[in-house]
C-alpha positions as a Markdown table, in Angstrom:
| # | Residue | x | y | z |
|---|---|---|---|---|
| 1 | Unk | 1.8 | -5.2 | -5.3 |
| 2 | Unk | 0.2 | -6.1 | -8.5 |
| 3 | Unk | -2.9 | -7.7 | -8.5 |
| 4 | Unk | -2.9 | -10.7 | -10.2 |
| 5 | Unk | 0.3 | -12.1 | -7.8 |
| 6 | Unk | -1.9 | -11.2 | -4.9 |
| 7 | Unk | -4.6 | -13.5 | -7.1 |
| 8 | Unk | -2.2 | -16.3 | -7.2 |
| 9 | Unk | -1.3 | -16.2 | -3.9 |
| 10 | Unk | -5.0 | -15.7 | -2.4 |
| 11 | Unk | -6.4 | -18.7 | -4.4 |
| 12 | Unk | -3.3 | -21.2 | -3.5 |
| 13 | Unk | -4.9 | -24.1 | -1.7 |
| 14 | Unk | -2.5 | -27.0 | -1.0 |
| 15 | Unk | -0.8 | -28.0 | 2.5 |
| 16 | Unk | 1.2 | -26.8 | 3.8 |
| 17 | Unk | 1.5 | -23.3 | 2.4 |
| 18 | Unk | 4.1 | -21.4 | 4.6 |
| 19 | Unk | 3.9 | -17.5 | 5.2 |
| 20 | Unk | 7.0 | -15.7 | 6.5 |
| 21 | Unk | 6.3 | -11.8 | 7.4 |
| 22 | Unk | 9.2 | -9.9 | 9.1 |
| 23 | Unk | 10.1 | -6.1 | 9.0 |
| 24 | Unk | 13.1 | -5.2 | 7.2 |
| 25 | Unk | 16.1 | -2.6 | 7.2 |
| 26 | Unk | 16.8 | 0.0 | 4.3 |
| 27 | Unk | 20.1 | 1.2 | 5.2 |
| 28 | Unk | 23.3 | -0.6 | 6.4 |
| 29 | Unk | 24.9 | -1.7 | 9.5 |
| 30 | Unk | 21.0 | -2.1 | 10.9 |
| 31 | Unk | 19.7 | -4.7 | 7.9 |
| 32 | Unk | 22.6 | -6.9 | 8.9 |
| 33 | Unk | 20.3 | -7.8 | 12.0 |
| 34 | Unk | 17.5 | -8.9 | 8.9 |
| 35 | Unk | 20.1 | -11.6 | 8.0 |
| 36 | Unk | 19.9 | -13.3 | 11.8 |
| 37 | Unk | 16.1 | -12.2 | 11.6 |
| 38 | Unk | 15.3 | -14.4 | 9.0 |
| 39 | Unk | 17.4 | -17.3 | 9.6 |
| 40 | Unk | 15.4 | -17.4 | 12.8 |
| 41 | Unk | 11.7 | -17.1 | 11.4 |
| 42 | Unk | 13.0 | -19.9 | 8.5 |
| 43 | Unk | 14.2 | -22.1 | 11.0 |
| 44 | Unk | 10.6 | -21.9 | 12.8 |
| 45 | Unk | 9.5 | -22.4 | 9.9 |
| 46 | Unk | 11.1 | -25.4 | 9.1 |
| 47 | Unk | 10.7 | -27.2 | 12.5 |
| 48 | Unk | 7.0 | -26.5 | 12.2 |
| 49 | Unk | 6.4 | -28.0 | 9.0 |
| 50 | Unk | 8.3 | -31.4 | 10.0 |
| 51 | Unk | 6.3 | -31.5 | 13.2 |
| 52 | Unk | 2.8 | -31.0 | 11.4 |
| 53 | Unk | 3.5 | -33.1 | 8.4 |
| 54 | Unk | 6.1 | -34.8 | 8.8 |
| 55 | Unk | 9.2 | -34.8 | 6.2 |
| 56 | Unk | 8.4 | -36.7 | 2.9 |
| 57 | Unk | 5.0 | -35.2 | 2.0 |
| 58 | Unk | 7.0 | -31.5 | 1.9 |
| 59 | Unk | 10.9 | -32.7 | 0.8 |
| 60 | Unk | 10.3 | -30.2 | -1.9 |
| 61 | Unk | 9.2 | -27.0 | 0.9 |
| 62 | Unk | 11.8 | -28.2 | 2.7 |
| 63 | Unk | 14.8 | -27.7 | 0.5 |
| 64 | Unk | 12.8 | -24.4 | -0.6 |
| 65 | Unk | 13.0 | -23.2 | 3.4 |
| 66 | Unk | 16.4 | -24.4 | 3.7 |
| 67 | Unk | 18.0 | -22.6 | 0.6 |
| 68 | Unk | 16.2 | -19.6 | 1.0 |
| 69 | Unk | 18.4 | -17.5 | 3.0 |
| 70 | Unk | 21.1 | -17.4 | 0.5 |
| 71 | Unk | 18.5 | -16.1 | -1.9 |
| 72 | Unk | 18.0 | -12.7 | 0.4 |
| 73 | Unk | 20.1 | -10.0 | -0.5 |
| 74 | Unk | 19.5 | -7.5 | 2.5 |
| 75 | Unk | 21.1 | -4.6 | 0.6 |
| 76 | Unk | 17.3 | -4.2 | -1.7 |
| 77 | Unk | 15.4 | -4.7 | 1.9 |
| 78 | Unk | 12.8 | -2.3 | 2.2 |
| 79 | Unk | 10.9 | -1.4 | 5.5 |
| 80 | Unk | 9.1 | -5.3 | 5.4 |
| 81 | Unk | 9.7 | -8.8 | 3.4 |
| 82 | Unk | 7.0 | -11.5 | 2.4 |
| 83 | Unk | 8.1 | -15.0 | 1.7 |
| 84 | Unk | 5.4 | -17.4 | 0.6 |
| 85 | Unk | 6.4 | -21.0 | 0.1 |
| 86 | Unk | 4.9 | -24.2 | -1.0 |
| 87 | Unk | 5.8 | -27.6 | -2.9 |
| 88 | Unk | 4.8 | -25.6 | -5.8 |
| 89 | Unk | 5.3 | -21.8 | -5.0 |
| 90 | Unk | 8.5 | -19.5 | -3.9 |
| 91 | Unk | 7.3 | -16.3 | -4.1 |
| 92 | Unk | 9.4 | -12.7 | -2.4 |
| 93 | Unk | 7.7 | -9.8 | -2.0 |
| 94 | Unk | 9.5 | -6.5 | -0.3 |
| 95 | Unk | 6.7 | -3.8 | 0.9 |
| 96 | Unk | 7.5 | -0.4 | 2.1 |
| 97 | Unk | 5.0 | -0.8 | 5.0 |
| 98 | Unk | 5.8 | -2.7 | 8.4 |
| 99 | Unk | 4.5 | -5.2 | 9.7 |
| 100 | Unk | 2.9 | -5.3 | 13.5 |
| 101 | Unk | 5.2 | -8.1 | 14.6 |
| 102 | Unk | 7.1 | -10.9 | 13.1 |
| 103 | Unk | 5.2 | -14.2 | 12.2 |
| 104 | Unk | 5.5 | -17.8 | 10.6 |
| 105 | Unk | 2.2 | -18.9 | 9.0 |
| 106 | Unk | 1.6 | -22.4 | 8.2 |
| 107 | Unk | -1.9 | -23.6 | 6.8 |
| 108 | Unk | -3.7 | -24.8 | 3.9 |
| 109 | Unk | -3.9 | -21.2 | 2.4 |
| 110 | Unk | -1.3 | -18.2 | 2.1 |
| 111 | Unk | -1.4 | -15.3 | 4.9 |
| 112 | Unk | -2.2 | -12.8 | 2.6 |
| 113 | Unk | -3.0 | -9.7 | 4.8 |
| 114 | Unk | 0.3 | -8.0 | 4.4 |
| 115 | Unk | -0.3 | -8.1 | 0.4 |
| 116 | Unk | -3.5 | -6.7 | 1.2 |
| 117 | Unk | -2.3 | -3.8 | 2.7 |
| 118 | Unk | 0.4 | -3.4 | 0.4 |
| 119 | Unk | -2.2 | -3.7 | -2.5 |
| 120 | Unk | -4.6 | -1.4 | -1.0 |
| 121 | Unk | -1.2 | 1.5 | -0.5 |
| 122 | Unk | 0.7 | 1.2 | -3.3 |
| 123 | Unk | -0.9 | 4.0 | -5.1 |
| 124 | Unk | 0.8 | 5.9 | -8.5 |
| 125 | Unk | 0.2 | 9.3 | -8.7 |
| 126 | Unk | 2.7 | 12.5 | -10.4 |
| 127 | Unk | 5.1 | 14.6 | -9.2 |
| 128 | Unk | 5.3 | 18.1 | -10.3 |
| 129 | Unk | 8.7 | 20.0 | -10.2 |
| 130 | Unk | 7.2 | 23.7 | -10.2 |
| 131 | Unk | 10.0 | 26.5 | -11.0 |
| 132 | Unk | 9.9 | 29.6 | -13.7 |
| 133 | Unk | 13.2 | 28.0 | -15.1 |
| 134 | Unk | 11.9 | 24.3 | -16.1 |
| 135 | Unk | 9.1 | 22.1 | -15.3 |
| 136 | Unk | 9.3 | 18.1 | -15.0 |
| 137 | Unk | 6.6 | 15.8 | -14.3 |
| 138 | Unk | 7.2 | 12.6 | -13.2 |
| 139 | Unk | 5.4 | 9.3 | -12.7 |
| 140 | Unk | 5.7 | 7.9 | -8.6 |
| 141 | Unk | 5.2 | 4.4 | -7.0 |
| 142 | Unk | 4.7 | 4.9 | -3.2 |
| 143 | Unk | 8.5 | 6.6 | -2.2 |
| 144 | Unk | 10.1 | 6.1 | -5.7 |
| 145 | Unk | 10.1 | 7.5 | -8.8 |
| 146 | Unk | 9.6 | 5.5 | -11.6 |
| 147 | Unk | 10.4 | 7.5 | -14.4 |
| 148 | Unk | 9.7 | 10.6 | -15.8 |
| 149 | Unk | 6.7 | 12.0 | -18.5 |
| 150 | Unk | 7.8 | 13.1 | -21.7 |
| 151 | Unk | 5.0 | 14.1 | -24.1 |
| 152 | Unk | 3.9 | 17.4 | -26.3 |
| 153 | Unk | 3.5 | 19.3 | -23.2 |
| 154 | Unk | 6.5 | 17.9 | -20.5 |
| 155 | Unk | 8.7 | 19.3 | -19.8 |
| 156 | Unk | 8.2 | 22.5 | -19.5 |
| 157 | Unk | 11.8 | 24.0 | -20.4 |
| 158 | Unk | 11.2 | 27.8 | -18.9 |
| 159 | Unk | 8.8 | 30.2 | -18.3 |
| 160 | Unk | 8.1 | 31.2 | -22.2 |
| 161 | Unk | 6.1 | 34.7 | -20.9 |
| 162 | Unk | 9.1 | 36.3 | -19.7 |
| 163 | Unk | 8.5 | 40.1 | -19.6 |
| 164 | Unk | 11.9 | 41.6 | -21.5 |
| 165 | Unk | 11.0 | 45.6 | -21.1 |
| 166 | Unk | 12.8 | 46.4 | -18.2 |
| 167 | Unk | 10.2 | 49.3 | -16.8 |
| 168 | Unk | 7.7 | 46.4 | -17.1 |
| 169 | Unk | 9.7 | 44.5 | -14.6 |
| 170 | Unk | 9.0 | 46.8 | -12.2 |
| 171 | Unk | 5.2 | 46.3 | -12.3 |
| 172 | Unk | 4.6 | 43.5 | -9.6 |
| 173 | Unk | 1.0 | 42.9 | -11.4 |
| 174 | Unk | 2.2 | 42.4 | -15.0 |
| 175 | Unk | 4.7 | 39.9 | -13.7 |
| 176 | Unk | 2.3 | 37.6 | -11.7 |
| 177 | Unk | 0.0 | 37.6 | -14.3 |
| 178 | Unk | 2.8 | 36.0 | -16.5 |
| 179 | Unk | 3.6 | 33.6 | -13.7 |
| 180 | Unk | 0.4 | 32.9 | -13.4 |
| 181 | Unk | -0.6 | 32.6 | -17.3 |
| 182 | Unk | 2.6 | 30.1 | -17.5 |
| 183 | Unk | 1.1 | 28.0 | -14.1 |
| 184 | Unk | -2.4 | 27.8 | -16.3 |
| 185 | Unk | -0.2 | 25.8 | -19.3 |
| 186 | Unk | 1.1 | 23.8 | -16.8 |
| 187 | Unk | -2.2 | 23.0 | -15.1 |
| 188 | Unk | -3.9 | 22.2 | -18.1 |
| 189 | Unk | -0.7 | 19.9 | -19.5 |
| 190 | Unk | -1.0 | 17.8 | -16.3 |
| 191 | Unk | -4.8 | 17.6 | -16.3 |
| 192 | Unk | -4.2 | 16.1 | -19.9 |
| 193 | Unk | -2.2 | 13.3 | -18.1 |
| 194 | Unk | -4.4 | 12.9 | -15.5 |
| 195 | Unk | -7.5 | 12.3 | -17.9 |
| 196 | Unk | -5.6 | 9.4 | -19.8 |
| 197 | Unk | -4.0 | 7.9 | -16.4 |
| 198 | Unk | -6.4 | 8.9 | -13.5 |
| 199 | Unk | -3.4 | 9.8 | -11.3 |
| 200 | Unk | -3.5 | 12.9 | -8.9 |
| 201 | Unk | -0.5 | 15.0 | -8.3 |
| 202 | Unk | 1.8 | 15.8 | -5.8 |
| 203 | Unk | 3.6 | 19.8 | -6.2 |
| 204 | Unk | 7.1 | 20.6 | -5.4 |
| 205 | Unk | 7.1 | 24.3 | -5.3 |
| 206 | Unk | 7.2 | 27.3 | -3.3 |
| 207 | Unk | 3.6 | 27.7 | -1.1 |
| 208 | Unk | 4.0 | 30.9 | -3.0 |
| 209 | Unk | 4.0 | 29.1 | -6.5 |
| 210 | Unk | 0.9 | 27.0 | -5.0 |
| 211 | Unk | -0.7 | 28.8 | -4.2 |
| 212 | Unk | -0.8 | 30.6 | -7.8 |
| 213 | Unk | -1.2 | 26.8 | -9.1 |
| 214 | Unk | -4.8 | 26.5 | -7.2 |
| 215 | Unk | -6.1 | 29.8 | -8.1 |
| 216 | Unk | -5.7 | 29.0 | -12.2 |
| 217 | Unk | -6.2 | 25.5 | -11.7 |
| 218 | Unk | -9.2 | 24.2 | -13.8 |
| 219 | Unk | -9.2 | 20.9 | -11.6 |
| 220 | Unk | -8.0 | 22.0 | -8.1 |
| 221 | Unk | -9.3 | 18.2 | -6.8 |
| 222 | Unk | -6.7 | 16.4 | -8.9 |
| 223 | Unk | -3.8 | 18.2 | -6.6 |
| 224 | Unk | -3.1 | 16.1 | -3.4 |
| 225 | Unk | -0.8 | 18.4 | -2.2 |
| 226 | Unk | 2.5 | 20.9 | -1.9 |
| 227 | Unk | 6.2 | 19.9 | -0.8 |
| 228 | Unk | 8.4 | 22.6 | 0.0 |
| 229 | Unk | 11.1 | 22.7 | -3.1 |
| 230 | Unk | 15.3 | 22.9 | -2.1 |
| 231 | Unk | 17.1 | 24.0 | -5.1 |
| 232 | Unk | 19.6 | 22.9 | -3.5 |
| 233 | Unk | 18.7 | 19.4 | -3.5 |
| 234 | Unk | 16.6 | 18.1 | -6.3 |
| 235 | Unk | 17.6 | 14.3 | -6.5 |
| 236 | Unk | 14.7 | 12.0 | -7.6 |
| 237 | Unk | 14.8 | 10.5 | -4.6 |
| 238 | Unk | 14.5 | 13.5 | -2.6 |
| 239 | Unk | 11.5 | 14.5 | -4.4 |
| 240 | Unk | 9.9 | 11.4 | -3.8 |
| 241 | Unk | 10.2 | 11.2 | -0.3 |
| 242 | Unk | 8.9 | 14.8 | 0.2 |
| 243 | Unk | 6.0 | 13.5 | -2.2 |
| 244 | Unk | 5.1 | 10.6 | -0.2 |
| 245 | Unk | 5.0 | 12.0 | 3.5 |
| 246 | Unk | 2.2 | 14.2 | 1.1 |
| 247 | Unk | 1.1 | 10.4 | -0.3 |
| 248 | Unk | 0.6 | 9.1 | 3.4 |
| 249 | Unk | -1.2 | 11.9 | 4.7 |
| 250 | Unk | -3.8 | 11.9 | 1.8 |
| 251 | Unk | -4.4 | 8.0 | 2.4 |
| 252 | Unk | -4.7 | 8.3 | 5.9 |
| 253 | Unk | -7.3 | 11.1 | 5.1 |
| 254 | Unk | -9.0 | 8.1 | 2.7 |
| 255 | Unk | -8.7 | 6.1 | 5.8 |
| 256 | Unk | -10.5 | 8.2 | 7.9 |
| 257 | Unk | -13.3 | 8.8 | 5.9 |
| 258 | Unk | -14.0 | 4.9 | 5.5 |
| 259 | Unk | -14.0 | 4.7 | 8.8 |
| 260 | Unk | -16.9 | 7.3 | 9.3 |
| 261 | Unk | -18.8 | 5.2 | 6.6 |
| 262 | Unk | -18.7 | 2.1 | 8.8 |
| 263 | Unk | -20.1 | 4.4 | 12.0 |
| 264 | Unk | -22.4 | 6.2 | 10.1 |
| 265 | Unk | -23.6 | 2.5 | 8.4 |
| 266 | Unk | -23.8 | 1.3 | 12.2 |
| 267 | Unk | -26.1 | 3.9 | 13.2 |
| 268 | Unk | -28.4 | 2.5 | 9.8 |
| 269 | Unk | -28.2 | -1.5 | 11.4 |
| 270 | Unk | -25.7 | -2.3 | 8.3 |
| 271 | Unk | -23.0 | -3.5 | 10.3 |
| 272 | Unk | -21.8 | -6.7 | 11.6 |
| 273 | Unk | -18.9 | -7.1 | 14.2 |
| 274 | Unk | -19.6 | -10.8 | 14.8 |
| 275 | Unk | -17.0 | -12.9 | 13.7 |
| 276 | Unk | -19.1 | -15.9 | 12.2 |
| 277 | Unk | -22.0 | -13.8 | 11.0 |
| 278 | Unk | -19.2 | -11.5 | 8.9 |
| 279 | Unk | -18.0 | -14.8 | 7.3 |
| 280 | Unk | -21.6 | -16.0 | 6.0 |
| 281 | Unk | -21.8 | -12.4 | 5.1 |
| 282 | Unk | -19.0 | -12.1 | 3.2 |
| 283 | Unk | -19.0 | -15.3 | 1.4 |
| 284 | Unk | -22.7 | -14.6 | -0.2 |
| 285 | Unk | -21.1 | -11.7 | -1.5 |
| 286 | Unk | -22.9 | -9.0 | 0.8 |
| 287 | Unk | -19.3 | -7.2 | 1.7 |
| 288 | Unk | -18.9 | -4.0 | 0.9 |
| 289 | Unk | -16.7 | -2.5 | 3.5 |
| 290 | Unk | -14.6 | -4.7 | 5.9 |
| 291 | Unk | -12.2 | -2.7 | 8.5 |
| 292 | Unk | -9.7 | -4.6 | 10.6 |
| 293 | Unk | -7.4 | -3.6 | 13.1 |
| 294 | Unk | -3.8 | -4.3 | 11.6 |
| 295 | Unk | -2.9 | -6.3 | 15.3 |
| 296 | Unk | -5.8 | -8.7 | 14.9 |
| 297 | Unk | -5.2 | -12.2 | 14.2 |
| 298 | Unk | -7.9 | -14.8 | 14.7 |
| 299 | Unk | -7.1 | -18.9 | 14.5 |
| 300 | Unk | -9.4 | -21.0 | 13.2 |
| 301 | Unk | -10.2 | -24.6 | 12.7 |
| 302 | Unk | -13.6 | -24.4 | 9.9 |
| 303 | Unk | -16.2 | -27.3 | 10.7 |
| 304 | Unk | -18.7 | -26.1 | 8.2 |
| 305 | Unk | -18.9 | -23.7 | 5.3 |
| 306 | Unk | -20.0 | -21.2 | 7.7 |
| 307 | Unk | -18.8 | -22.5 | 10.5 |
| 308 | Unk | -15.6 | -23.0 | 12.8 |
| 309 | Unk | -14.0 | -23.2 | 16.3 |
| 310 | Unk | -12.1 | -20.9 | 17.9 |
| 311 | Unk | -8.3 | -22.1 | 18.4 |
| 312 | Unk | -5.9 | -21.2 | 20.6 |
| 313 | Unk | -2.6 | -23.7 | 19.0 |
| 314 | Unk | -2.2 | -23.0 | 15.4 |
| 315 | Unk | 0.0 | -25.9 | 14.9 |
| 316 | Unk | -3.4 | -28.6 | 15.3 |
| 317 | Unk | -4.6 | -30.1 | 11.6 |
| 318 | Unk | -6.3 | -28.2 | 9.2 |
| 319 | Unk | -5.9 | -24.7 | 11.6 |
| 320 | Unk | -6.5 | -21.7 | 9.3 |
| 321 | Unk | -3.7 | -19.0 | 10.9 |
| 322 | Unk | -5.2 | -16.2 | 10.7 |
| 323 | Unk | -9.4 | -16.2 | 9.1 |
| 324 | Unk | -9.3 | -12.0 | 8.9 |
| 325 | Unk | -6.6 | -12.7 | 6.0 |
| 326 | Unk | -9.0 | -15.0 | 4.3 |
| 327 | Unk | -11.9 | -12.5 | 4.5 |
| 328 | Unk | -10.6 | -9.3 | 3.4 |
| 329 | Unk | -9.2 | -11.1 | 0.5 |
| 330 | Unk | -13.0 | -12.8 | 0.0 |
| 331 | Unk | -14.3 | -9.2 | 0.3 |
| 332 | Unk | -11.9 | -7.7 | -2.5 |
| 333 | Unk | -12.3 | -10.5 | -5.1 |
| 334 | Unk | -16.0 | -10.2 | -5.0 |
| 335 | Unk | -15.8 | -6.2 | -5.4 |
| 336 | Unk | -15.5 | -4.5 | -1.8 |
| 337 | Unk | -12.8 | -3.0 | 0.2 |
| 338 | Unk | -11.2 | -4.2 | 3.0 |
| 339 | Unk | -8.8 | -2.2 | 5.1 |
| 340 | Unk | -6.5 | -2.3 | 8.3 |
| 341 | Unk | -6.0 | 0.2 | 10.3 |
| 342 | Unk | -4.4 | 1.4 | 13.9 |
| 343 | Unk | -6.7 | 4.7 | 14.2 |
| 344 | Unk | -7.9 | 5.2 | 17.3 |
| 345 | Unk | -11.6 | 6.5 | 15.2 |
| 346 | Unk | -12.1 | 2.6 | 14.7 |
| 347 | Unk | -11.5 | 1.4 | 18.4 |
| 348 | Unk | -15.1 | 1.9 | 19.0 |
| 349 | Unk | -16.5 | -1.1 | 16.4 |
| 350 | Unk | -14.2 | -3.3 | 18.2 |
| 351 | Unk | -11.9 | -5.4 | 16.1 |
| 352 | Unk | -13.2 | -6.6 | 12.9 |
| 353 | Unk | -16.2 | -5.3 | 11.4 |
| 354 | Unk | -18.3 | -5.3 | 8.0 |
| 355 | Unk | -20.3 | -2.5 | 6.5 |
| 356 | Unk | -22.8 | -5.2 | 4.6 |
| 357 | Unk | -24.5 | -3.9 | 0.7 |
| 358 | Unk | -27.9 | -5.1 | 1.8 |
């Protein structure tokens, strides 16, 4: 999820704007049940924007709704689809992370909490292929690869300290120390990559190999991880899904850890779990942290800059769907973090809360 989309989408102000969030299928028969899944969420969508605003302010929405399911092709699904729609806007975003239930949005902004998540965990980072007979590195989005690194160092062909005397073979020592001379090339080629690109690095190897890896590495931080290698299966995509269950684990780590900020900045009196207090917060730019459970969803009706009623029907005038959207995405453009989560770690600050900068 690049940025400046989720820019585009954030700052949209017009009514309606229609959000459509729905998990998805990858494979086939199941994502023929996404076709009947969608045609149901855009015919809720369309009945609810006639009933709120009638038919010729939105003729243009409308048609876009009505035309749109023809414009799926369930075969690219991934494991959750985005639609934003207004007069002016058709936007389709597929995310590899699933949503907590199916929804139509309709308000005077976008519902931009999925994008948010998506933003905050589509992370690049390398894979490295780790064997004596050649060594790839390759550049990963999330569970794909998206292409491989070719420079003065990559890739590695073979293993150029190859002992030849055959009574040398014999010597266990002489021949890890050549494995492990050849692992320190590599190490330093892929710190080289990581200076100019900042990613960190997933290994496919043998916990043997790794193990060699770490103990010559000059930057043992920049390694996220180890996947088991299976010579007999070496597809890309193989090696990016054993990559990313290493991916998830490291951000759920990240997770964690910002969720033992917020406690710890709780104990200090730098927290604030009420709703209308986080908003004044947040829009004077005092944000730093904000943590959400992913399952929370607040309606809104705003009667002030700081201020608004709690609502119950989202389809009354001027309702904002869900106000957690609109202040993570408050939080982020003005420099903080904002998160959702389903950790049990959080439970304790309730639903929503804000680690403030002062």
């Amino acid at each position: 999820m690049k940025r400046k989309k989720l820019e585009k989408l954030a700052f949209e102000n017009s009514s309606p704007c229609v959000t459509i969030s729905m998990n998805t299928h990858r494979t086939s028969p199941e994502n023929l049940e996404d076709i009947v899944g969608l045609k149901n969420l855009l015919n809720e969508a369309h009945e609810r924007v006639v009933n709120e605003y009638g038919k010729r302010p939105v003729t243009d929405l409308l048609e876009k709704i009505d035309n749109l399911e023809k414009e799926i092709d369930v075969n690219y699904n991934l494991d959750s689809l985005h639609i934003f729609l207004s007069n002016s806007t058709k936007e389709i975003v597929r995310s590899s992370w699933p949503v907590m239930h199916n929804a139509v949005y309709v308000s005077g902004n976008f519902a931009v909490k999925p994008l948010i998540k998506d933003f905050n965990r589509t992370i690049d980072y390398l894979i490295l292929v780790l064997s004596q007979s050649g060594v790839p590195l390759f550049h990963a989005i999330n569970d794909g690869i998206a292409g491989e690194i070719k420079n003065d160092d990559f890739p590695f062909v073979k293993n150029p300290h190859v002992l030849t005397d055959r009574d040398k073979l014999s010597d266990g020592k002489k021949v890890d120390n050549m494995v492990r001379e050849f692992f320190n090339q590599i190490d330093k080629a892929v710190v080289r990559v990581h200076h100019k690109t900042d990613m960190k690095c997933v290994v496919i190897c043998t916990e043997e190999n790794y193990s060699r890896l770490m103990q010559v590495a000059d930057i043992p931080s920049i390694y996220l991880g180890q996947a088991s290698i299976n010579y007999n299966n070496t597809a890309n995509h193989t090696i990016a899904m054993d990559a990313w269950q290493i991916v998830k684990k490291f951000q759920k780590q990240t997770r964690t850890i910002a969720i033992k900020e917020m406690q710890d900045a709780a104990g200090q009196g730098k927290v604030i779990t009420d709703l209308a207090e986080i908003l004044r917060a947040v829009k004077e730019g005092r944000g730093e942290l904000l943590i959400t459970q992913d399952d929370y969803h607040q309606s809104v009706i705003m009667t002030g800059d700081y201020t608004f009623d709690f609502v119950d029907d989202v389809t009354l005038p001027g309702t904002i769907d869900d106000i957690s959207s609109d202040l993570a995405w408050e939080v982020i453009s003005k420099k903080g973090r904002a998160i959702f989560t389903t950790q049990e770690e959080f439970k304790s600050l309730g639903d929503i809360a804000l680690k403030v900068r002062y």
